[in-house]
C-alpha atoms as one frame of an Amber mdcrd trajectory, in Angstrom:
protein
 -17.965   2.739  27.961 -19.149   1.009  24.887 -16.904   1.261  22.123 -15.966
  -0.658  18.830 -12.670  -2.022  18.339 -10.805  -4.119  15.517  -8.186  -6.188
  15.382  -7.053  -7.493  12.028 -10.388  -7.918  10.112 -12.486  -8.611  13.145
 -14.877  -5.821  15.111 -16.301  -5.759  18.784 -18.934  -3.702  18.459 -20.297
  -1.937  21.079 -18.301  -4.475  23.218 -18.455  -3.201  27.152 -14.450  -4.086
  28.132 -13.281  -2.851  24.581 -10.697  -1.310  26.222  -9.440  -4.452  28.076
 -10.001  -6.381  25.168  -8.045  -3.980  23.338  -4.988  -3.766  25.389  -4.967
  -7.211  25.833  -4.545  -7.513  22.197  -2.080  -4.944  22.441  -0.354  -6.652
  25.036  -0.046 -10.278  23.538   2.043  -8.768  20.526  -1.267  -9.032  17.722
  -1.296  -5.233  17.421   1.600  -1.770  18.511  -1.004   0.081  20.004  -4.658
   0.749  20.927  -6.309   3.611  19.133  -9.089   5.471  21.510  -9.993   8.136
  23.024 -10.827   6.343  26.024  -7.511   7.261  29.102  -8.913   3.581  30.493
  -6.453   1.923  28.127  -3.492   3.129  30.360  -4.898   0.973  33.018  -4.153
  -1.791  31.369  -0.424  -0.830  30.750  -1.085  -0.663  26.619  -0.204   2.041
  24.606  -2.773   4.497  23.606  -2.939   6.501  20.689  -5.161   9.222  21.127
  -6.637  12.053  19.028  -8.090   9.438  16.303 -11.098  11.475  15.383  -9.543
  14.854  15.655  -8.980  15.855  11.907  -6.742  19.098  13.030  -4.742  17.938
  16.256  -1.966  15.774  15.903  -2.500  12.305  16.727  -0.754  11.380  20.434
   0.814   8.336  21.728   0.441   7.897  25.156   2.807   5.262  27.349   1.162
   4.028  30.635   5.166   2.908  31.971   6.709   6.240  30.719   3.720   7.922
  32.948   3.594   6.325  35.872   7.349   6.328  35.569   7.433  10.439  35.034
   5.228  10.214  38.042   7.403   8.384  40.157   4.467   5.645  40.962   4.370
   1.957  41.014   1.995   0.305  38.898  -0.679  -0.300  42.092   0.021   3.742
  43.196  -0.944   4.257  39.154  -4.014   2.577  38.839  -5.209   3.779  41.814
  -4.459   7.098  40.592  -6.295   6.670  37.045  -9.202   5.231  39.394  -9.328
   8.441  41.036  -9.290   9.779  37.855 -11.942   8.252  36.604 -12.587   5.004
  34.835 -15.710   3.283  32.877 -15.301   0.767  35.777 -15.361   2.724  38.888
 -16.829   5.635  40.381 -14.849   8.900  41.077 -15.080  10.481  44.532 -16.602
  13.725  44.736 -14.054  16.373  45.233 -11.084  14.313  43.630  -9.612  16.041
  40.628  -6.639  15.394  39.190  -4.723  17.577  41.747  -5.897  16.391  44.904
  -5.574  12.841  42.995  -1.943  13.526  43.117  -1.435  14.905  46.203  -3.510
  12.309  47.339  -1.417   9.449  46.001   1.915  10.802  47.156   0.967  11.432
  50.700  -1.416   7.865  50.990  -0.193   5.268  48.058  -3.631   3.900  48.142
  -7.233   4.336  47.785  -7.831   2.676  50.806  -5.212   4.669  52.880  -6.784
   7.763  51.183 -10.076   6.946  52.907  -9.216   5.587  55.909  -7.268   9.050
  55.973  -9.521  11.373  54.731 -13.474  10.755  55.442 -13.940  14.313  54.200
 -13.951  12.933  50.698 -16.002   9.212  50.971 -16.930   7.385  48.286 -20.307
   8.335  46.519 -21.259   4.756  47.626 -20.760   2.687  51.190 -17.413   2.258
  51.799 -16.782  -1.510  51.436 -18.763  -1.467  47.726 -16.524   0.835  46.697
 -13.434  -0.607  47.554 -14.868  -4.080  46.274 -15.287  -1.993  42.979 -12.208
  -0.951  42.654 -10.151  -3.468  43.871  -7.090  -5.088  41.574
């Protein structure tokens, strides 16, 4: 999704992997955190701050580790659950919410397990783009 980002007097604007670029920033010690509302930051192992443009919520700081750790996933068994999720970078697969995500996860560990597992719930593309589209 395009988004702008800063980092100590300089702006991406409308910049396609802001989020990337952002938690890569993050992530080499130049900035504490990335401030979005975009969840594809926690791909990328950065923190997120969240709830930047909400004047009455609180603002939220969100810890990919402390996550997938809460979760009891690896980092792979993580992304592959934010994938399902839904990212800027990837499709989701129809009938996948964060639930059957979960479940999914647990019982398979991978996207590719899941659908070698379950062809109830393909891809909304062929198979072997999809996994090339996902694929980390």
């Amino acid at each position: 999704m395009p988004a702008d980002i800063g980092c100590r007097g300089c702006t991406l604007h409308q910049y396609r992997g802001a989020e990337a670029v952002a938690a890569s920033i993050v992530l080499h010690g130049f900035s504490d955190y990335v401030g979005s509302e975009d969840m594809d930051v926690l791909v990328y192992d950065a923190p997120l701050l969240r709830n930047i443009s909400n004047w009455t919520g609180p603002l939220t700081l969100m810890s990919a580790p402390d996550i997938h750790n809460a979760l009891s996933f690896d980092r792979t068994s993580f992304v592959d659950f934010c994938i399902l999720l839904g990212t800027d970078f990837s499709q989701r697969i129809k009938h996948v919410g964060p639930m059957r995500a979960l479940k999914f996860i647990r019982e398979y560990g991978t996207i590719e397990n899941i659908i070698a597992a379950q062809p109830k719930y393909p891809p909304r593309i062929v198979v072997d783009e999809y996994l090339e589209e996902v694929k980390h």
